[in-house]
C-alpha positions as CSV (number, residue, x, y, z in Angstrom):
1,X,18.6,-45.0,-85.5
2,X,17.1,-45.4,-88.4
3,X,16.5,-49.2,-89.8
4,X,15.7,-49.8,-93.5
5,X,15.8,-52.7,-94.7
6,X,18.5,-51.9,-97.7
7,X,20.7,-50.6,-94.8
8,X,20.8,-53.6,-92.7
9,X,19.8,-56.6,-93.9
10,X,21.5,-58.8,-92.0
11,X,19.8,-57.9,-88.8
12,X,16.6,-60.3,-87.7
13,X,13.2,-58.9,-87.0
14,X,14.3,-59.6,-83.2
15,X,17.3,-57.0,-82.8
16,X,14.9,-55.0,-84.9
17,X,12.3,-54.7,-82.0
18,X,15.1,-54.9,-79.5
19,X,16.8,-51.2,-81.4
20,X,12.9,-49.9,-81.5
21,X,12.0,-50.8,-77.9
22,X,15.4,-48.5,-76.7
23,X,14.1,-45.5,-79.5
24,X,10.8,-45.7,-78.3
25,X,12.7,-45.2,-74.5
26,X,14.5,-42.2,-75.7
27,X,11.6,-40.9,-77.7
28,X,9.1,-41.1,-74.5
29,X,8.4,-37.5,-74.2
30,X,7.7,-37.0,-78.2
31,X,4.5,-38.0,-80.0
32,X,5.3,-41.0,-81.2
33,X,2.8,-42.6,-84.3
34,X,2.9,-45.9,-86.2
35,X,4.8,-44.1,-89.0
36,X,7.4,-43.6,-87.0
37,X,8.0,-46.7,-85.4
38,X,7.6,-48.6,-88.9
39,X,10.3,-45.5,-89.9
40,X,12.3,-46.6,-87.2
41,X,11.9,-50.0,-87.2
42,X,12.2,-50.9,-91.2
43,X,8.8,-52.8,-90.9
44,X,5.8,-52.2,-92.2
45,X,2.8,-52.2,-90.0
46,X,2.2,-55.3,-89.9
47,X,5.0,-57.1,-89.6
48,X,5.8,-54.7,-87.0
49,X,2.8,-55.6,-85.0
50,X,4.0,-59.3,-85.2
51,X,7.2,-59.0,-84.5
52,X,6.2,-56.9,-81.6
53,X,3.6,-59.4,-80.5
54,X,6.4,-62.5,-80.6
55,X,9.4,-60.6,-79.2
56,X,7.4,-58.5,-76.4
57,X,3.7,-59.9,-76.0
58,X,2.1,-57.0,-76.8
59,X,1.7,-54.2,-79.4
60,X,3.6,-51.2,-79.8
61,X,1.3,-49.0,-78.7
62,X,0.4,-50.5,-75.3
63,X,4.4,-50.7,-74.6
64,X,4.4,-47.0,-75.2
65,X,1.5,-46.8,-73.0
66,X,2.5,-48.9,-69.6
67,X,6.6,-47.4,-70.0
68,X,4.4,-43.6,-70.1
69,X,2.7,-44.5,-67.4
70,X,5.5,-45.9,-65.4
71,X,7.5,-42.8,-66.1
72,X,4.7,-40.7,-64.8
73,X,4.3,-43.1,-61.6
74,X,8.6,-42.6,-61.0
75,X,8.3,-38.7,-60.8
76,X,5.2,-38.9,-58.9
77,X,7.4,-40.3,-55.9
């Protein structure tokens, strides 16, 4: 889904990084840059970092890591 701001202004940073977070779960398997989460998203850089800082407590990037690497644990078993 992609976000741009003329599209959907009504929506808050929040459900922003709420609709990214379930993309970037979907998206898991793909190379996924900062392009296309600030695509995705309708942020730039680095409001996307903040916003992913408030809402999450981390950046974008280690939440791609640690769900990879839990995916990777889960077919492990």
């Amino acid at each position: 889904m992609n976000m741009n701001k003329t599209d959907a202004p009504q929506i808050t940073n929040e459900q922003r990084i709420d609709i990214l977070c379930e993309w970037i779960e979907k998206n898991l398997g793909e190379r996924i840059s900062w392009a296309d989460l600030s695509r995705e998203s309708g942020l730039g850089n680095l409001a996307l970092r903040l916003s992913f800082l408030k809402y999450r407590f981390m950046t974008p990037m280690t939440f791609i890591k640690l769900l990879r690497e839990e995916a990777k644990k889960n077919t492990q078993n």
